[in-house]
FINUVEX-562613 format. One line per 8 residues: their letters; for each residue x, y, z of N, C-alpha, C. Coordinates in nm, 3 decimals, always signed. Example, Ala and Ser with C-alpha at 12.3 -4.5 7.8 and 13.67 -1.06 7.14 Angstrom:
BEGIN
as = +1.319:-0.569:+0.780:+1.230:-0.450:+0.780:+1.320:-0.330:+0.780 ~ +1.285:-0.225:+0.708:+1.367:-0.106:+0.714:+1.290:+0.003:+0.787 $
***
This chain:
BEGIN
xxxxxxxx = -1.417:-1.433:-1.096:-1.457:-1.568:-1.137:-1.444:-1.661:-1.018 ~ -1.543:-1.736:-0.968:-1.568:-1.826:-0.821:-1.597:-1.941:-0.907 ~ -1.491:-1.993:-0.886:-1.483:-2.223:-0.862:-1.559:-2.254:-0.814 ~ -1.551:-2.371:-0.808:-1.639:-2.524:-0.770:-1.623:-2.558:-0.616 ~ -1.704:-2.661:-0.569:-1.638:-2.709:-0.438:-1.496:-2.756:-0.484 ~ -1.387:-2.717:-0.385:-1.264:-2.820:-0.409:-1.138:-2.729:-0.505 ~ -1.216:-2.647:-0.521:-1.146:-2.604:-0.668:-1.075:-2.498:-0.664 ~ -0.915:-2.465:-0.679:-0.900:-2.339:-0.562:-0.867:-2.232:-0.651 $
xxxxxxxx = -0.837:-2.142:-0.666:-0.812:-2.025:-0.768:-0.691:-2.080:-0.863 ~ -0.652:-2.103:-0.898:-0.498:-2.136:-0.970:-0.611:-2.283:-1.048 ~ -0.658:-2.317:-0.993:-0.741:-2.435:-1.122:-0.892:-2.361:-1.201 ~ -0.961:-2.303:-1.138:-1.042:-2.219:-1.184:-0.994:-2.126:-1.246 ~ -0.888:-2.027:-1.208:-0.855:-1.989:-1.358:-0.814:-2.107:-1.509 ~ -0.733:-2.193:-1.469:-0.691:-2.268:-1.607:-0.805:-2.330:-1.644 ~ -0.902:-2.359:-1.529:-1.051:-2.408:-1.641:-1.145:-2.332:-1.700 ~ -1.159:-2.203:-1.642:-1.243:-2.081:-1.661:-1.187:-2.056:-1.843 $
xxxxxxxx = -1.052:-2.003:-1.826:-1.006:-1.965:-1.987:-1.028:-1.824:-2.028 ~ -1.099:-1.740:-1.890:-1.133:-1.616:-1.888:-1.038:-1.536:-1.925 ~ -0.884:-1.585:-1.885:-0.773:-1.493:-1.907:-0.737:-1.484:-2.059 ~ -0.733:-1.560:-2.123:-0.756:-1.603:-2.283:-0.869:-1.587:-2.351 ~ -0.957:-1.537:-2.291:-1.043:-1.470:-2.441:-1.055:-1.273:-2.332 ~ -1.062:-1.281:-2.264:-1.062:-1.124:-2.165:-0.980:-1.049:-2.144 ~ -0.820:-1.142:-2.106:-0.735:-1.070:-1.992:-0.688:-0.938:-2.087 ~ -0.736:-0.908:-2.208:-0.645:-0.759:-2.297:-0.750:-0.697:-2.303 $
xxxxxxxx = -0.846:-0.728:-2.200:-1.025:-0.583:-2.214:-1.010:-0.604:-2.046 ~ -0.962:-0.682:-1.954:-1.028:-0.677:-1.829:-0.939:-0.735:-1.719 ~ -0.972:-0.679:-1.596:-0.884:-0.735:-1.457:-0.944:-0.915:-1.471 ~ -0.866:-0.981:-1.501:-0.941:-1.114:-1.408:-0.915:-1.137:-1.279 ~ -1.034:-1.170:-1.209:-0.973:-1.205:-1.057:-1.065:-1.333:-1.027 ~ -0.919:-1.403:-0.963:-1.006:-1.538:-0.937:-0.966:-1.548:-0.777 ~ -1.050:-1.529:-0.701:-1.073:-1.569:-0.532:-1.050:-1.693:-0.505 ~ -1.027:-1.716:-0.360:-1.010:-1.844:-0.288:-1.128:-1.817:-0.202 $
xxxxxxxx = -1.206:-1.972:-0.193:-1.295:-1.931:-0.050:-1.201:-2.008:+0.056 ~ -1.237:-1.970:+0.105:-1.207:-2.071:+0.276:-1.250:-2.234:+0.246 ~ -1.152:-2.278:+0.263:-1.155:-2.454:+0.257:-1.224:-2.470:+0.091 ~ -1.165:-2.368:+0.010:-1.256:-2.389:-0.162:-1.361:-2.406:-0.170 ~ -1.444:-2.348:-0.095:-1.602:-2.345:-0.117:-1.628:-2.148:-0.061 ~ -1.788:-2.141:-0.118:-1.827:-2.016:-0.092:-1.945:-2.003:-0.048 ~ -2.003:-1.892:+0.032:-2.102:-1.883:+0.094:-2.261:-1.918:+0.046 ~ -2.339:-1.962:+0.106:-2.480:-2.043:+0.053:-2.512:-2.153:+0.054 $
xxxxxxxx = -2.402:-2.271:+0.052:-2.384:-2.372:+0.037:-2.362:-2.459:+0.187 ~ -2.471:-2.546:+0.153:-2.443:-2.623:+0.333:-2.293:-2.662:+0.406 ~ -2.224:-2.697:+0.270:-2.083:-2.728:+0.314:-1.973:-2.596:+0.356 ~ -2.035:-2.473:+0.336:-1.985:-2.360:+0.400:-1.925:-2.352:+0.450 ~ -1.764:-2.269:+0.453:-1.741:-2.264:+0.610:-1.767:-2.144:+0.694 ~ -1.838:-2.033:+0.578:-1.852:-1.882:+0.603:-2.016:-1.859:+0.634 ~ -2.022:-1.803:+0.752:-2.174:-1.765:+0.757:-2.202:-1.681:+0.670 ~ -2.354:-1.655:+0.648:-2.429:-1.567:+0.570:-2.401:-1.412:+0.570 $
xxxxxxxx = -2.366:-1.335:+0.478:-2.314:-1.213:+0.433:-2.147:-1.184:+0.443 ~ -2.050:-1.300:+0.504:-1.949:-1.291:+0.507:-1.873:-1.303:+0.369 ~ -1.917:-1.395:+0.281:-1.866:-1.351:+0.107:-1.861:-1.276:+0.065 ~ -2.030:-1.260:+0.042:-2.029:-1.097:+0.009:-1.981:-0.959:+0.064 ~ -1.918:-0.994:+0.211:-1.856:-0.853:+0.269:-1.735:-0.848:+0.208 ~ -1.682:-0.977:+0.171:-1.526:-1.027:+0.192:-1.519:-0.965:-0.045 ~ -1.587:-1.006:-0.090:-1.597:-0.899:-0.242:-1.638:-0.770:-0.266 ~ -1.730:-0.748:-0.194:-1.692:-0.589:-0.127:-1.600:-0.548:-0.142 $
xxxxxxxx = -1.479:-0.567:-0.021:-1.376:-0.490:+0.047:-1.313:-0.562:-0.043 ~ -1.297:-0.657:-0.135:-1.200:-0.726:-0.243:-1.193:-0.644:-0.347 ~ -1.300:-0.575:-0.399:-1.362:-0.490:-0.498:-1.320:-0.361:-0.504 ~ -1.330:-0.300:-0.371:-1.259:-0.167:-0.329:-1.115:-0.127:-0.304 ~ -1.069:-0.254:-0.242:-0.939:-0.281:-0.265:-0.827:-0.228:-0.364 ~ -0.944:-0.313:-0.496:-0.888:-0.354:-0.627:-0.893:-0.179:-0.701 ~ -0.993:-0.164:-0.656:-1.016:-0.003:-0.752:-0.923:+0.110:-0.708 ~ -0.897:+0.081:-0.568:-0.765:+0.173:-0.546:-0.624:+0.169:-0.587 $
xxxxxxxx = -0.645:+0.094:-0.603:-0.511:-0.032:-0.655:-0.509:-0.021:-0.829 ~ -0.582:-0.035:-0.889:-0.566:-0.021:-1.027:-0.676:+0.060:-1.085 ~ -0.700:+0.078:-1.209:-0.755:+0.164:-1.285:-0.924:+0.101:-1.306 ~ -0.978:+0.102:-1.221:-1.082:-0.027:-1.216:-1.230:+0.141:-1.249 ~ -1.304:+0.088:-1.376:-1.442:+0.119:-1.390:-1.527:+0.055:-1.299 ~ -1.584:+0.149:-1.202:-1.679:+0.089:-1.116:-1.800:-0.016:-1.155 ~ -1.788:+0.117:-1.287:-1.947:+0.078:-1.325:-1.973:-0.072:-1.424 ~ -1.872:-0.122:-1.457:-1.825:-0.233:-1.546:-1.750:-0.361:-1.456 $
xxxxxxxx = -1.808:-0.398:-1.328:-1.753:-0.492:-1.255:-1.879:-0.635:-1.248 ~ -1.818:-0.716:-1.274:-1.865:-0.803:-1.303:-1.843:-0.950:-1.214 ~ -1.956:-1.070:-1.183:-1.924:-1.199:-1.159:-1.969:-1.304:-1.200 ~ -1.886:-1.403:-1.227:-1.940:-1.507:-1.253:-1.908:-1.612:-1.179 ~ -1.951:-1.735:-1.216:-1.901:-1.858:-1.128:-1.965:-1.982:-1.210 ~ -1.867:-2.122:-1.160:-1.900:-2.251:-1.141:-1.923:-2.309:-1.039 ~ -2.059:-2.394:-1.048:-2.095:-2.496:-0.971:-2.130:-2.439:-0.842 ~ -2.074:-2.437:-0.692:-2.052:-2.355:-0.641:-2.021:-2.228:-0.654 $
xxxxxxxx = -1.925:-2.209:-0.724:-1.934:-2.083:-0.784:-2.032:-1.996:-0.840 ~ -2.089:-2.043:-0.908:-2.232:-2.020:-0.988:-2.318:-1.976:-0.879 ~ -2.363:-2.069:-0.766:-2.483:-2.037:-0.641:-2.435:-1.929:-0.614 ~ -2.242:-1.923:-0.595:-2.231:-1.762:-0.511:-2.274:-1.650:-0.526 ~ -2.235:-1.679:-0.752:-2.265:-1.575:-0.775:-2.392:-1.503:-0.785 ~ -2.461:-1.602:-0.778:-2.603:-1.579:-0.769:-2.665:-1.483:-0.595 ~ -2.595:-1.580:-0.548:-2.626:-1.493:-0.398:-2.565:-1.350:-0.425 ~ -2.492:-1.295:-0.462:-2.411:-1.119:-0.540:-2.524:-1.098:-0.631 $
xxxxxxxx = -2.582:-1.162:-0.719:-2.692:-1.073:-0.797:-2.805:-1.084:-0.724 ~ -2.799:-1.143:-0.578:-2.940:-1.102:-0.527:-2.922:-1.016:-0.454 ~ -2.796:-1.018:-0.361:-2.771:-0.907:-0.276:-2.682:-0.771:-0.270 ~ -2.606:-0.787:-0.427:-2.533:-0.701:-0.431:-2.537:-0.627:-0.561 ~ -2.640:-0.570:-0.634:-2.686:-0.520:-0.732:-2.596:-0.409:-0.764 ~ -2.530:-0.316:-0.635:-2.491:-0.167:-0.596:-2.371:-0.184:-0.654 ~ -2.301:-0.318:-0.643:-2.139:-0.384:-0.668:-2.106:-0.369:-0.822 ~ -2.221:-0.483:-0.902:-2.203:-0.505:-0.996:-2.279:-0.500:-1.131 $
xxxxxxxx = -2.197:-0.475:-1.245:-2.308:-0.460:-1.359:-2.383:-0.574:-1.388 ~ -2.355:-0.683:-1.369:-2.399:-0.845:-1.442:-2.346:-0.966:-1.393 ~ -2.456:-1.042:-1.378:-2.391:-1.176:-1.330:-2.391:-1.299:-1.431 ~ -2.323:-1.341:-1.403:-2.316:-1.495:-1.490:-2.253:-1.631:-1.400 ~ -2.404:-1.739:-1.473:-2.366:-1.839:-1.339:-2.423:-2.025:-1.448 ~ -2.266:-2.033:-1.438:-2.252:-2.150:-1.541:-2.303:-2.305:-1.460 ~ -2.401:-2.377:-1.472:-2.365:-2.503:-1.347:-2.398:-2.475:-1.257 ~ -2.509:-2.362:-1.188:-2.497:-2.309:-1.048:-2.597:-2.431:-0.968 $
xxxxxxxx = -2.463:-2.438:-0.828:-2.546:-2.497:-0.745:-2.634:-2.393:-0.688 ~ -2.733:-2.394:-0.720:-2.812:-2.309:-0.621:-2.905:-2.397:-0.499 ~ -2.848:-2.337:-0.446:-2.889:-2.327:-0.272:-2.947:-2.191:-0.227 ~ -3.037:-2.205:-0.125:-3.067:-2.021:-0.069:-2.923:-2.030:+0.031 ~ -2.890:-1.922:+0.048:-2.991:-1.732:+0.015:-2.980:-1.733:-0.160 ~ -2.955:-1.821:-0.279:-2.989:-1.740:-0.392:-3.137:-1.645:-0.427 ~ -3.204:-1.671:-0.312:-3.324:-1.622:-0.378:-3.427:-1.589:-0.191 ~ -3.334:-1.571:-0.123:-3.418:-1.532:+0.012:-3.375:-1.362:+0.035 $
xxxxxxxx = -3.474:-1.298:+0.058:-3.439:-1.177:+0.053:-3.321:-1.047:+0.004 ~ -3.401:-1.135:-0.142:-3.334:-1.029:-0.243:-3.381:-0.884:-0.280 ~ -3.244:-0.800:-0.300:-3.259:-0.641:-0.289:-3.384:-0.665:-0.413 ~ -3.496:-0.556:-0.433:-3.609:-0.543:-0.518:-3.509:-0.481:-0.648 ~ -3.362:-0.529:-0.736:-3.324:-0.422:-0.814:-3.308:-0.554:-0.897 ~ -3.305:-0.424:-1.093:-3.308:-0.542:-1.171:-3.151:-0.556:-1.177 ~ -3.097:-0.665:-1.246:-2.942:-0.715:-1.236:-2.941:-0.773:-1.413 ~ -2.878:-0.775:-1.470:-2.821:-0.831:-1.609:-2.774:-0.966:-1.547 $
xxxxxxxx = -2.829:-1.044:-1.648:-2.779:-1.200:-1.601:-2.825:-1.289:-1.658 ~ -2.717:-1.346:-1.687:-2.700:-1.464:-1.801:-2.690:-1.642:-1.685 ~ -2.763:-1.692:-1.692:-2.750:-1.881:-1.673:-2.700:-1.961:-1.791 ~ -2.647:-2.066:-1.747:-2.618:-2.149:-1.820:-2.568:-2.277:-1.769 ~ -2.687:-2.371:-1.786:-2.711:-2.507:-1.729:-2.717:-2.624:-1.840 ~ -2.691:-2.743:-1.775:-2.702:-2.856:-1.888:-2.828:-2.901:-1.841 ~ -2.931:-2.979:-1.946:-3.039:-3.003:-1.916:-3.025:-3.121:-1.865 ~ -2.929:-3.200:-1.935:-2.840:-3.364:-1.846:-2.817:-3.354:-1.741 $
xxxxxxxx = -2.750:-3.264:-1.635:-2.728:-3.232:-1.536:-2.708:-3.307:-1.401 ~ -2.644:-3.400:-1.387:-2.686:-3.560:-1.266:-2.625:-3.471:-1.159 ~ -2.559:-3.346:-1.132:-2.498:-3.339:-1.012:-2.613:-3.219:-0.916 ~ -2.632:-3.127:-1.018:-2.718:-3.012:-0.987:-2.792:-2.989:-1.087 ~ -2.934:-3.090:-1.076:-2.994:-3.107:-1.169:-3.092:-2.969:-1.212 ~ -3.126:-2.970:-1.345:-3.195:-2.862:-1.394:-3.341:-2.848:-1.312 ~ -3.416:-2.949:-1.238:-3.495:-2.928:-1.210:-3.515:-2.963:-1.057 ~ -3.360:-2.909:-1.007:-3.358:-2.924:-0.849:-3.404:-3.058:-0.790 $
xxxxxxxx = -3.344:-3.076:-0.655:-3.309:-3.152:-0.579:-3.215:-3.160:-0.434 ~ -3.198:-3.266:-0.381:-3.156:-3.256:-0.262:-3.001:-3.292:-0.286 ~ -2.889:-3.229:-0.214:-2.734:-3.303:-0.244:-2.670:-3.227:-0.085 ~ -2.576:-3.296:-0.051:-2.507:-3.237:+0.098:-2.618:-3.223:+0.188 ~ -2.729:-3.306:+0.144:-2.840:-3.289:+0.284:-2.935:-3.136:+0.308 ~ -2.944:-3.101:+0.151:-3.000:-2.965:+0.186:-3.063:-2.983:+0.014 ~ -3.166:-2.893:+0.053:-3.211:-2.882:-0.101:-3.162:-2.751:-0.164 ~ -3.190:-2.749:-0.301:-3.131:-2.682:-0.430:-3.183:-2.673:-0.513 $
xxxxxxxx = -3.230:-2.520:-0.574:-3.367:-2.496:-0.616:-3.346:-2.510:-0.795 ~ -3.492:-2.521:-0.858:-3.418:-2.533:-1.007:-3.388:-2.403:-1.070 ~ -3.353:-2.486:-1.140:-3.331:-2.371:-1.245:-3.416:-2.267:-1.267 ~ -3.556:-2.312:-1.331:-3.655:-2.173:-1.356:-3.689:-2.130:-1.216 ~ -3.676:-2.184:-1.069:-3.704:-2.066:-1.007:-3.645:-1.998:-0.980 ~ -3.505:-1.990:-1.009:-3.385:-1.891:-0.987:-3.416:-1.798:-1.111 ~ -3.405:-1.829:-1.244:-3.437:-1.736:-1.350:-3.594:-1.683:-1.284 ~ -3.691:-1.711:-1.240:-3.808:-1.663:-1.240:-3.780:-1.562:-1.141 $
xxxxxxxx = -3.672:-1.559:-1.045:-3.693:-1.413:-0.946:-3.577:-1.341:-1.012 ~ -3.483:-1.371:-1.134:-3.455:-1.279:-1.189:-3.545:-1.150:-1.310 ~ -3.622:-1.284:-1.313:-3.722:-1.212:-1.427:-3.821:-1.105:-1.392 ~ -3.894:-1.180:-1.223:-3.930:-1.070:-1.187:-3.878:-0.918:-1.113 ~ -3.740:-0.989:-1.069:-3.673:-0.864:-1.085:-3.643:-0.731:-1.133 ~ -3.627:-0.787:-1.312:-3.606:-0.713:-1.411:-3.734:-0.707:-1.484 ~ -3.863:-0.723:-1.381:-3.985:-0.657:-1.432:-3.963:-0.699:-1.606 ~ -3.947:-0.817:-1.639:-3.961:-0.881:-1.740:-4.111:-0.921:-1.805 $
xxxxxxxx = -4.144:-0.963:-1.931:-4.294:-0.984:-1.977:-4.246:-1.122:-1.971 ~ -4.208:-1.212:-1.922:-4.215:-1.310:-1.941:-4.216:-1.438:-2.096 ~ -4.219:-1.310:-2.197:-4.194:-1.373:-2.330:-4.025:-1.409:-2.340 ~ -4.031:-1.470:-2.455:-3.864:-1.471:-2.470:-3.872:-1.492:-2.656 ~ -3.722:-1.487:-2.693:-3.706:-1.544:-2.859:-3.582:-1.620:-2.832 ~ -3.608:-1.757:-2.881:-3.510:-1.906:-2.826:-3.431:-1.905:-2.981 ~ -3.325:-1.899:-3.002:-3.254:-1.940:-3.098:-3.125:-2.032:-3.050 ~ -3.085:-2.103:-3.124:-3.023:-2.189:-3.126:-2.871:-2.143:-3.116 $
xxxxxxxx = -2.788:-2.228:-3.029:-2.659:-2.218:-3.026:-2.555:-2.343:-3.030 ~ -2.399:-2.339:-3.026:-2.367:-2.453:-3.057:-2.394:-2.613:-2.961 ~ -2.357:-2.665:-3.060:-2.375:-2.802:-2.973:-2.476:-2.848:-2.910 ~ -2.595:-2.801:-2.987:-2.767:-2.851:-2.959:-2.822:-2.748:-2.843 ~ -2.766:-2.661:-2.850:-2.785:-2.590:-2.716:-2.877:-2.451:-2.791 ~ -2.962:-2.371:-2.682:-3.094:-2.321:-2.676:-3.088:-2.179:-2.630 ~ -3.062:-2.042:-2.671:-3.048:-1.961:-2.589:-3.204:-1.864:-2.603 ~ -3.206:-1.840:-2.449:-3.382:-1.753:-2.454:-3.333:-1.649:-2.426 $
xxxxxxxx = -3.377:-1.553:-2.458:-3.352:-1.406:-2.463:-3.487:-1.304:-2.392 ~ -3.513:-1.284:-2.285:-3.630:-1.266:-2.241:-3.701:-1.096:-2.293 ~ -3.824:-1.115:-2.307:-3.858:-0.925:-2.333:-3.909:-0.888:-2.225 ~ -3.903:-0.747:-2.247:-3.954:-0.645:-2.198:-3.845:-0.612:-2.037 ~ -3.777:-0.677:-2.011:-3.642:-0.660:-1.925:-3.614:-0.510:-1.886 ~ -3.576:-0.452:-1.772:-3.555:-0.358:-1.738:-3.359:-0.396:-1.763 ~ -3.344:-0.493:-1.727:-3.202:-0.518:-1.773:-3.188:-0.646:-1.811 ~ -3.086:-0.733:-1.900:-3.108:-0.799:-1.984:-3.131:-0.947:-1.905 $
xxxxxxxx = -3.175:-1.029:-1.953:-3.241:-1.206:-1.878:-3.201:-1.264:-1.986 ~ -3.076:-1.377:-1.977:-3.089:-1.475:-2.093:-3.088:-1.583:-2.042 ~ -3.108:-1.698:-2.088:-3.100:-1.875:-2.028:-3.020:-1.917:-2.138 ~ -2.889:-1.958:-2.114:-2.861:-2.102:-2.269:-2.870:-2.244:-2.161 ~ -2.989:-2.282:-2.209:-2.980:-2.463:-2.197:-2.929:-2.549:-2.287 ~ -2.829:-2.621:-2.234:-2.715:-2.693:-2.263:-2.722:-2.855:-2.235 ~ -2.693:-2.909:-2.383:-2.770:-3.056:-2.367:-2.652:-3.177:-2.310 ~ -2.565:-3.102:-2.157:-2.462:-3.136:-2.101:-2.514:-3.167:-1.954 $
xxxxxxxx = -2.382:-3.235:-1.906:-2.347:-3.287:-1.763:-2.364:-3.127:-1.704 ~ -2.274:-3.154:-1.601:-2.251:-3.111:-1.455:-2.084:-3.048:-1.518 ~ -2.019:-2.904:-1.585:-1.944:-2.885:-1.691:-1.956:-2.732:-1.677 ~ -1.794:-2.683:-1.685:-1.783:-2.539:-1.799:-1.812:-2.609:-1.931 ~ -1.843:-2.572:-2.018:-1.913:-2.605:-2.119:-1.821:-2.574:-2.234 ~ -1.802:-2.639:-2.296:-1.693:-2.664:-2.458:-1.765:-2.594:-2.524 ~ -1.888:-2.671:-2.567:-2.026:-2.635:-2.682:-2.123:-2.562:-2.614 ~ -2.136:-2.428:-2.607:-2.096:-2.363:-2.651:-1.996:-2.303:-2.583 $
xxxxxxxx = -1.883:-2.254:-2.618:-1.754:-2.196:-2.591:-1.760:-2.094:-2.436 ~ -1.796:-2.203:-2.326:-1.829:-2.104:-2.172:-1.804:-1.976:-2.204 ~ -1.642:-1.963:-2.195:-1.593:-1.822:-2.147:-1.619:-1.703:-2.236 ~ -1.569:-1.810:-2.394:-1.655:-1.682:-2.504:-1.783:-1.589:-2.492 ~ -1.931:-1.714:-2.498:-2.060:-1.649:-2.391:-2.083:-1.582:-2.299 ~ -1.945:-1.666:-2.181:-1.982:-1.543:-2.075:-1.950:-1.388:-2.126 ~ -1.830:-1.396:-2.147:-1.768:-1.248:-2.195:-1.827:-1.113:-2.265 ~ -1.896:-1.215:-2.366:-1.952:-1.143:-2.466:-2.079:-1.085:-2.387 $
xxxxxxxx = -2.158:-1.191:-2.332:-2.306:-1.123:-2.254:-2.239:-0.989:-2.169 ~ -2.161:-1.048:-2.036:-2.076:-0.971:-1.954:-2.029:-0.802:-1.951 ~ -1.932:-0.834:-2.088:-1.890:-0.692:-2.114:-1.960:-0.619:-2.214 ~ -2.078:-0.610:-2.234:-2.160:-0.513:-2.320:-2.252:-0.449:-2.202 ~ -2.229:-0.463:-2.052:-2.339:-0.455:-1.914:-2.258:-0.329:-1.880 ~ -2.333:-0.220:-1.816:-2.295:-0.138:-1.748:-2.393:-0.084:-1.655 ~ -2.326:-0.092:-1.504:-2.407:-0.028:-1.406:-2.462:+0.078:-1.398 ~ -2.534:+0.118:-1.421:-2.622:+0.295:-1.394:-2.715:+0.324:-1.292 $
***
């Protein structure tokens, strides 16, 4: 689980809540970046592929170390967090079963030369959004792409038909469920700020999408 700008592991876990609906099915691990930020992001302090080397060897680490299913490893993130994780489901398909990216600032590399593999992955954005708006914009002097074009190179990823079935979730909120997916594409749009999300219950959603994913 990857924080926000600012946000250092010991607060991202108590806002995440991952350990309280997960920690009796799953390892939680919550990272520090360098100066609380993570790679992609103009305010960086890590060049390009150094995150992702640095969860790698975090990943391998961990599996020697404990009883870790390869094939059931998972990321998610906020805000920053969210873009990171997004940059791991573009470049690190081999790592993980599924991504999930709540609030993502996205910035490239989310979407500059991504591996051709499909990835399981769940978004979840507020359509209110004033910080990292749903339909992109400029912030830290760099632009930040929207929302549907980040879902759109997941979709074509996962060699998706581009249909979906939208049913409703809590707190006015919208979840699309995409067909024909080589692995699963969902969107919940969320009629919120710039937020882990109350309505509907973040960590519950994430979890549930999350741990039904397995790498093959």
């Amino acid at each position: 689980m990857f924080g926000g700008l600012g946000v250092n592991a010991a607060a991202t876990k108590s806002q995440s809540r991952l350990n309280a609906i997960a920690g009796k099915n799953a390892i939680i691990v919550h990272p520090q970046g360098i100066d609380n930020a993570w790679e992609g992001a103009p305010y960086s302090k890590t060049r390009r592929g150094e995150d992702v080397a640095f969860v790698r060897e975090m990943v391998r680490s961990l599996s020697k170390r404990y009883n870790v299913d390869t094939h059931r490893v998972y990321a998610a993130g906020m805000s920053n967090g969210g873009g990171f994780t997004s940059v791991l489901g573009c470049h690190a398909q081999d790592t993980f079963a599924a991504v999930a990216m709540v609030s993502g600032a996205f910035y490239n590399p989310v979407e500059v030369n991504c591996a051709d593999a499909p990835m399981s992955t769940l978004i979840m954005h507020g359509v209110n959004d004033k910080m990292m708006t749903y339909e992109g914009g400029d912030r830290h002097e760099a632009g930040y792409l929207p929302v549907r074009t980040v879902l759109g190179g997941y979709l074509k990823r996962n060699r998706c038909d581009m249909t979906f079935q939208a049913t409703p979730e809590a707190g006015g909120s919208e979840r699309l469920n995409f067909n024909g997916c080589q692995k699963d594409v969902q969107l919940v749009k969320v009629p919120q700020d710039h937020t882990w999300f109350w309505q509907p219950d973040t960590p519950k959603v994430v979890w549930d999408f999350l741990s039904s994913k397995t790498r093959v």
